[in-house]
MDTraj code that builds the backbone (N, CA, C; nanometers):
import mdtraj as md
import numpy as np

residues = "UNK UNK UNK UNK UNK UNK UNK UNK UNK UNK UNK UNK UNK UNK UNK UNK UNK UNK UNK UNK UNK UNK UNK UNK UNK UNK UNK UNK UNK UNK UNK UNK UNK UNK UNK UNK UNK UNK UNK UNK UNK UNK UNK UNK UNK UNK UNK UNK UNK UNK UNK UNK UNK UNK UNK UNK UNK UNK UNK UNK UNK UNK UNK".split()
xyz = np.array([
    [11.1881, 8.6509, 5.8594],
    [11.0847, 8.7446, 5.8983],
    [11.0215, 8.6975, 6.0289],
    [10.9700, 8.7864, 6.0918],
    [10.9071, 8.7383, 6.2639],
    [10.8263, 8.8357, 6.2854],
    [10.7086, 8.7998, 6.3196],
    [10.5992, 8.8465, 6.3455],
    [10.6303, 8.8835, 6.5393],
    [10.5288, 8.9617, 6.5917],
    [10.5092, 8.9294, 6.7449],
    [10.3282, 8.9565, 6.7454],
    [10.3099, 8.9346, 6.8058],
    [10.1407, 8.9185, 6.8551],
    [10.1155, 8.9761, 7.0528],
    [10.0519, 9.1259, 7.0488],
    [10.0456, 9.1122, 7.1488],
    [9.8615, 9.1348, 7.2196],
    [9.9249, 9.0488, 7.3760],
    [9.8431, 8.9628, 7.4314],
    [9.7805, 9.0443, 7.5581],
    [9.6527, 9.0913, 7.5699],
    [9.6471, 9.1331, 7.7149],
    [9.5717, 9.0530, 7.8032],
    [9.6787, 9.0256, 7.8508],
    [9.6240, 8.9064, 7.9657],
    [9.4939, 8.9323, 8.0212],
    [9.4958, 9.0121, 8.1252],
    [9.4342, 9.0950, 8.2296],
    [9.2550, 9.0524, 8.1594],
    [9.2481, 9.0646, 8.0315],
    [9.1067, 9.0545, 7.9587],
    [9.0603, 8.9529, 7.9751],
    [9.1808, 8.7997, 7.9563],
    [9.1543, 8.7262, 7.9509],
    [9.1028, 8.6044, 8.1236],
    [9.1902, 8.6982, 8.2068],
    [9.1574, 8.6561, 8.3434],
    [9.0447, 8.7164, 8.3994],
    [8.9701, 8.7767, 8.3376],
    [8.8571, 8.8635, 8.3888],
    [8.7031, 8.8118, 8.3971],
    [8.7673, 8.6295, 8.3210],
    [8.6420, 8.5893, 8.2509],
    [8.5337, 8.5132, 8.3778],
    [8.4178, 8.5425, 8.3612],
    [8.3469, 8.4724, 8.4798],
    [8.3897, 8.3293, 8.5622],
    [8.4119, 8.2450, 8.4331],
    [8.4681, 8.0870, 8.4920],
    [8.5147, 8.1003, 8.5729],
    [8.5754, 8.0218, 8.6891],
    [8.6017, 8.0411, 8.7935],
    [8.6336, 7.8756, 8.8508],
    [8.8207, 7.8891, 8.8579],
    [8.8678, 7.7042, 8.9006],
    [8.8995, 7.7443, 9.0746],
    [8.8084, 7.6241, 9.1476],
    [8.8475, 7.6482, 9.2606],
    [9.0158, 7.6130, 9.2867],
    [9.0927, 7.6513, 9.3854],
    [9.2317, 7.6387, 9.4181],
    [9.2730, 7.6097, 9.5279],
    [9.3458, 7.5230, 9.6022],
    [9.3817, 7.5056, 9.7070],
    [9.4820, 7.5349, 9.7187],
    [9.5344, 7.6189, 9.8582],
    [9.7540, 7.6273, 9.8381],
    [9.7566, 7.6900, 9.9788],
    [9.8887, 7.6515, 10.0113],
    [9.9070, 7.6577, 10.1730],
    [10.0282, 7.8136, 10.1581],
    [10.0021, 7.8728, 10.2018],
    [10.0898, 7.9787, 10.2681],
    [10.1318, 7.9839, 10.4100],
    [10.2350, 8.0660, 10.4425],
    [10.2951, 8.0641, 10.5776],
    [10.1722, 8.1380, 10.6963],
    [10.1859, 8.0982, 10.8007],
    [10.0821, 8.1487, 10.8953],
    [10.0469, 8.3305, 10.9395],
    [10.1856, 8.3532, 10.9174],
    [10.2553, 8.4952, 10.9096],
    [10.1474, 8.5332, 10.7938],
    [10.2022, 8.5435, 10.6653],
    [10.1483, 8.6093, 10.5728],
    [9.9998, 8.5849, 10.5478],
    [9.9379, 8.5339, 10.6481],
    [9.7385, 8.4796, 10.6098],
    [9.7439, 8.5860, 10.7213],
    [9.7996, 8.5529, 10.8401],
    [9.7222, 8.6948, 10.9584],
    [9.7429, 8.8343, 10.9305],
    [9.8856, 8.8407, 10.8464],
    [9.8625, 9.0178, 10.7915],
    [9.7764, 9.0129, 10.7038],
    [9.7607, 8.9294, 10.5732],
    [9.6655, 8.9588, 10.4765],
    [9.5856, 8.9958, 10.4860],
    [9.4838, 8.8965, 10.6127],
    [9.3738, 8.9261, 10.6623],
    [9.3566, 9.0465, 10.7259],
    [9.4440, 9.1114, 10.8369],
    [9.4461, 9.2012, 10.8905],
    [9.4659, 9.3455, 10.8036],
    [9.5077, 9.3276, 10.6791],
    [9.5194, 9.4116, 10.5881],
    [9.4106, 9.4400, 10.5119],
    [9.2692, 9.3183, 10.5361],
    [9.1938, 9.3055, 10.4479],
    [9.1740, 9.2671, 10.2584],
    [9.3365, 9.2044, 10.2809],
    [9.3576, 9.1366, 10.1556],
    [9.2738, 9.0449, 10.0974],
    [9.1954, 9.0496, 9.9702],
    [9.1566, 8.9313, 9.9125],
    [9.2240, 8.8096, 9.8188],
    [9.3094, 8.7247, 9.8880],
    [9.3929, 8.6485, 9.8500],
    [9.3052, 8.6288, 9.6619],
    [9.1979, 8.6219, 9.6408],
    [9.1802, 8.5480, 9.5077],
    [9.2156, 8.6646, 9.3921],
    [9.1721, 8.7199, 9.4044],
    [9.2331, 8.8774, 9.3652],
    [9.3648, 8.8939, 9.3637],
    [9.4403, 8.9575, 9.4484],
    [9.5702, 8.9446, 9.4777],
    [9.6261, 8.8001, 9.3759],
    [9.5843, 8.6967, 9.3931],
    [9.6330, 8.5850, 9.3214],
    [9.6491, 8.6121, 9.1629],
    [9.5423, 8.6554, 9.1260],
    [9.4668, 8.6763, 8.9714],
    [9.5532, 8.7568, 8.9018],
    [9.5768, 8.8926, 9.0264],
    [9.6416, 8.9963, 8.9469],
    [9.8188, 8.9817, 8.9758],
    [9.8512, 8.9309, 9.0358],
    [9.9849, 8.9214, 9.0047],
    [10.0300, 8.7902, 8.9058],
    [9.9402, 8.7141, 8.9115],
    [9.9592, 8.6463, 8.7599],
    [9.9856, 8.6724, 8.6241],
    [9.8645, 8.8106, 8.5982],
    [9.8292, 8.8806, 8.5340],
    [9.9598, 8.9825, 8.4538],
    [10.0192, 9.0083, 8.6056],
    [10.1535, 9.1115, 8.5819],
    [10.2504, 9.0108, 8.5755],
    [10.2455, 8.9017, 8.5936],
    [10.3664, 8.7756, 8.5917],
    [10.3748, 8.7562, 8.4580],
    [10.2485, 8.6989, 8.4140],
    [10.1920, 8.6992, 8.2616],
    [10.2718, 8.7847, 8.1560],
    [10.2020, 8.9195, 8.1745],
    [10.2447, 9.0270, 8.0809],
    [10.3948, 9.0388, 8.0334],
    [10.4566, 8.9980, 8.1945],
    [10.5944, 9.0147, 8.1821],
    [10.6755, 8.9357, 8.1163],
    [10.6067, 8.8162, 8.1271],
    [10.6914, 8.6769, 8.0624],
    [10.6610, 8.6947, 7.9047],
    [10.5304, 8.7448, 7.8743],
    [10.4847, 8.7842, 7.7226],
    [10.5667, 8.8250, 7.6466],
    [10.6384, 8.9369, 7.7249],
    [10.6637, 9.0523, 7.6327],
    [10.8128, 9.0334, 7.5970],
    [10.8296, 9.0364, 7.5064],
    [10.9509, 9.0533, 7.4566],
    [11.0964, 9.1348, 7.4881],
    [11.2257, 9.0373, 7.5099],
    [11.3008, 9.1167, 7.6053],
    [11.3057, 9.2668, 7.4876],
    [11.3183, 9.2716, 7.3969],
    [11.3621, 9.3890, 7.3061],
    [11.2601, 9.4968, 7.3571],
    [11.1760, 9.4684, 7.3781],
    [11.0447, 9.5794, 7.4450],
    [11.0801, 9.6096, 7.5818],
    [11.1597, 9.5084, 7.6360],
    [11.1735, 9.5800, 7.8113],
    [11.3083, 9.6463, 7.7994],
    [11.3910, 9.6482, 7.7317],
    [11.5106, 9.7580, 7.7159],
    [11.5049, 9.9008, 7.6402],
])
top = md.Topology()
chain = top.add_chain()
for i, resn in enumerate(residues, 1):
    res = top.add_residue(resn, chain, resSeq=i)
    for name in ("N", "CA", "C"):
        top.add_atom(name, md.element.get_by_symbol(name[0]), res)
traj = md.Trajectory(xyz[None], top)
């Protein structure tokens, strides 16, 4: 028998706490970001978020 348990990330990254981060990107992708008005911490959060979900979920659910 097998249970699954599902998880929504997104709730759980939403939470006030807050770990500072340091990380180097290419010079290229900081002057469009910026110029795009990207907020790298954001942007960071939420593709985790969708990285997350994805790794969660069960391959039988993505076919």
């Amino acid at each position: 028998m097998s249970s699954s348990l599902s998880v929504n990330v997104a709730d759980y990254l939403n939470d006030k706490e807050l770990v500072k981060k340091t990380l180097s990107i290419p010079i290229l992708a900081d002057k469009l970001g910026k110029r795009m008005g990207i907020n790298f911490s954001v942007l960071l959060t939420e593709t985790i978020s969708q990285q997350a979900d994805e790794w969660l979920t069960p391959q039988a659910k993505k076919q």
